[in-house]
Phi, psi and omega in degrees: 000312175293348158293348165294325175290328194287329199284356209270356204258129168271144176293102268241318174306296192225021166038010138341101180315114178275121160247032175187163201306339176203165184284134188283290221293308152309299168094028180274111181290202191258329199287336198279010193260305173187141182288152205265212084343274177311323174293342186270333208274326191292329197255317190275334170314320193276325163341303207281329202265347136329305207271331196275325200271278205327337200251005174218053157289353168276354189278312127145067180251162164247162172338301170282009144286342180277326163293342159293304165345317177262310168323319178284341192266327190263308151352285194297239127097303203258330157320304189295316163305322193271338174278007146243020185261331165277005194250318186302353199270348148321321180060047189241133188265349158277321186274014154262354175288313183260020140291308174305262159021273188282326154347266192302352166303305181314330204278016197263300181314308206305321193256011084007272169314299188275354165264358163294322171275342190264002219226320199063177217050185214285162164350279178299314189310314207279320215267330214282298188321285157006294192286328196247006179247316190267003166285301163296353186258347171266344181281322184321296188297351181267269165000278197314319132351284175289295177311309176315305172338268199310346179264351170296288175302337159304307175327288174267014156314000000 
Protein backbone atom coordinates (compact mmCIF):
# COMPACT_ATOMS: atom_id res chain seq x y z
CA UNK A 1 0.00 0.00 0.00
CA UNK A 2 2.67 2.33 0.77
CA UNK A 3 4.11 1.74 -2.62
CA UNK A 4 1.40 3.25 -3.96
CA UNK A 5 2.13 6.77 -2.38
CA UNK A 6 5.60 6.31 -3.16
CA UNK A 7 4.72 6.29 -7.12
CA UNK A 8 2.93 9.26 -6.49
CA UNK A 9 6.09 11.65 -5.80
CA UNK A 10 7.93 13.18 -8.54
CA UNK A 11 11.14 14.29 -8.87
CA UNK A 12 11.23 17.87 -8.29
CA UNK A 13 14.08 18.09 -11.18
CA UNK A 14 13.50 15.93 -13.76
CA UNK A 15 9.56 14.77 -12.92
CA UNK A 16 10.78 11.08 -12.84
CA UNK A 17 8.34 8.98 -10.87
CA UNK A 18 10.29 8.04 -7.29
CA UNK A 19 9.86 4.64 -6.16
CA UNK A 20 13.21 4.83 -4.04
CA UNK A 21 15.45 6.85 -1.58
CA UNK A 22 16.50 8.77 -4.53
CA UNK A 23 15.66 9.20 -8.45
CA UNK A 24 17.29 6.83 -11.00
CA UNK A 25 17.03 9.73 -13.83
CA UNK A 26 18.81 12.42 -11.45
CA UNK A 27 20.37 11.21 -8.52
CA UNK A 28 18.22 13.34 -6.22
CA UNK A 29 17.19 11.84 -3.05
CA UNK A 30 13.48 11.28 -1.73
CA UNK A 31 14.55 12.82 1.52
CA UNK A 32 15.84 15.99 -0.14
CA UNK A 33 12.67 16.05 -1.43
CA UNK A 34 10.22 16.22 1.38
CA UNK A 35 10.70 14.75 4.76
CA UNK A 36 9.51 11.43 5.51
CA UNK A 37 8.14 9.52 8.75
CA UNK A 38 11.04 7.93 8.80
CA UNK A 39 12.78 11.10 9.26
CA UNK A 40 10.74 12.49 11.92
CA UNK A 41 11.22 8.85 14.08
CA UNK A 42 15.13 10.57 14.82
CA UNK A 43 13.70 13.42 16.37
CA UNK A 44 10.40 11.81 17.93
CA UNK A 45 12.12 8.26 19.45
CA UNK A 46 14.26 10.71 21.64
CA UNK A 47 11.18 13.01 22.37
CA UNK A 48 9.35 9.66 23.46
CA UNK A 49 12.38 9.04 25.67
CA UNK A 50 12.37 12.61 27.45
CA UNK A 51 8.31 12.14 27.88
CA UNK A 52 9.68 8.38 30.06
CA UNK A 53 12.49 10.54 32.05
CA UNK A 54 9.39 13.36 33.06
CA UNK A 55 7.19 10.55 34.37
CA UNK A 56 10.06 8.54 36.30
CA UNK A 57 12.61 11.15 37.78
CA UNK A 58 12.50 9.76 40.90
CA UNK A 59 13.64 6.36 39.65
CA UNK A 60 17.55 8.42 39.68
CA UNK A 61 17.98 6.71 35.86
CA UNK A 62 19.96 9.13 33.23
CA UNK A 63 19.05 9.93 30.05
CA UNK A 64 20.31 7.05 27.95
CA UNK A 65 18.33 4.66 30.11
CA UNK A 66 15.24 6.39 29.09
CA UNK A 67 16.47 5.93 25.77
CA UNK A 68 17.06 2.51 25.51
CA UNK A 69 13.84 2.47 26.76
CA UNK A 70 12.07 3.98 24.31
CA UNK A 71 14.14 2.51 21.68
CA UNK A 72 12.96 -0.74 23.25
CA UNK A 73 9.16 0.14 23.20
CA UNK A 74 9.13 1.48 19.63
CA UNK A 75 10.84 -2.18 18.59
CA UNK A 76 8.36 -3.87 20.23
CA UNK A 77 5.83 -1.43 18.37
CA UNK A 78 7.23 -1.51 14.79
CA UNK A 79 7.10 -5.97 15.48
CA UNK A 80 3.47 -5.60 16.15
CA UNK A 81 2.55 -3.15 13.35
CA UNK A 82 4.30 -5.50 10.57
CA UNK A 83 2.42 -9.00 12.20
CA UNK A 84 -1.01 -6.94 11.48
CA UNK A 85 0.27 -5.09 8.52
CA UNK A 86 0.78 -8.99 7.81
CA UNK A 87 -2.66 -10.62 8.68
CA UNK A 88 -4.23 -7.21 6.89
CA UNK A 89 -2.81 -8.57 4.17
CA UNK A 90 -6.00 -11.33 3.89
CA UNK A 91 -7.77 -8.82 3.22
CA UNK A 92 -10.65 -10.23 5.60
CA UNK A 93 -12.51 -7.15 7.01
CA UNK A 94 -13.37 -8.56 10.15
CA UNK A 95 -10.18 -9.66 11.23
CA UNK A 96 -8.22 -6.42 10.51
CA UNK A 97 -10.75 -4.63 12.56
CA UNK A 98 -10.18 -7.04 15.75
CA UNK A 99 -6.47 -6.99 14.57
CA UNK A 100 -6.38 -3.23 14.91
CA UNK A 101 -8.32 -3.80 18.21
CA UNK A 102 -5.93 -6.33 20.01
CA UNK A 103 -2.82 -4.70 18.38
CA UNK A 104 -3.37 -1.75 20.30
CA UNK A 105 -4.22 -3.66 23.59
CA UNK A 106 -1.46 -5.41 23.10
CA UNK A 107 1.19 -2.71 22.58
CA UNK A 108 -0.83 -1.15 25.64
CA UNK A 109 -0.63 -4.30 27.81
CA UNK A 110 3.37 -4.39 26.54
CA UNK A 111 4.05 -1.13 27.75
CA UNK A 112 2.66 -1.48 30.93
CA UNK A 113 4.58 -4.53 31.56
CA UNK A 114 7.87 -3.03 30.50
CA UNK A 115 7.47 0.01 32.70
CA UNK A 116 6.56 -2.01 35.18
CA UNK A 117 9.43 -4.38 34.91
CA UNK A 118 12.31 -1.67 33.95
CA UNK A 119 11.01 1.14 36.25
CA UNK A 120 9.34 -0.53 38.99
CA UNK A 121 6.30 0.18 41.55
CA UNK A 122 3.41 -0.91 41.66
CA UNK A 123 0.36 -1.95 38.97
CA UNK A 124 -1.27 1.47 38.71
CA UNK A 125 2.03 3.40 38.78
CA UNK A 126 2.96 1.55 35.76
CA UNK A 127 -0.65 1.88 34.15
CA UNK A 128 -0.74 5.94 35.24
CA UNK A 129 3.06 6.32 33.47
CA UNK A 130 1.68 4.46 30.55
CA UNK A 131 -1.24 6.84 30.33
CA UNK A 132 0.60 9.75 30.51
CA UNK A 133 3.17 8.78 28.36
CA UNK A 134 1.29 7.38 25.28
CA UNK A 135 -1.22 10.00 25.66
CA UNK A 136 1.61 12.60 25.08
CA UNK A 137 3.38 10.76 22.87
CA UNK A 138 0.15 10.94 20.35
CA UNK A 139 -0.47 14.64 20.71
CA UNK A 140 3.69 14.92 19.56
CA UNK A 141 2.69 12.47 16.75
CA UNK A 142 -0.36 14.14 16.05
CA UNK A 143 1.59 17.71 16.16
CA UNK A 144 4.33 15.97 13.70
CA UNK A 145 1.55 15.06 11.31
CA UNK A 146 0.41 17.93 10.61
CA UNK A 147 3.52 19.81 10.37
CA UNK A 148 4.73 17.14 7.59
CA UNK A 149 1.50 17.56 5.97
CA UNK A 150 1.57 21.21 5.93
CA UNK A 151 5.69 21.50 4.84
CA UNK A 152 4.72 18.50 2.32
CA UNK A 153 2.07 20.43 0.97
CA UNK A 154 3.80 23.91 1.12
CA UNK A 155 6.43 21.68 -1.12
CA UNK A 156 4.33 21.12 -3.62
CA UNK A 157 2.65 24.15 -4.25
Amino acid sequence: MQQDVVDLLECPNCSTPLSRRSCPQCGQKVSDVNPTIHDLLHVLVPLSALLVQAVTWRTGRNYPQHLSFALHIHAAFFALLTATMVLELLNVTWLNAATSIVGTMLLAAYTVAAFRRAYGGTWPVAVGRTAVVLTCYTIVIAAASVLLILFTAHELI
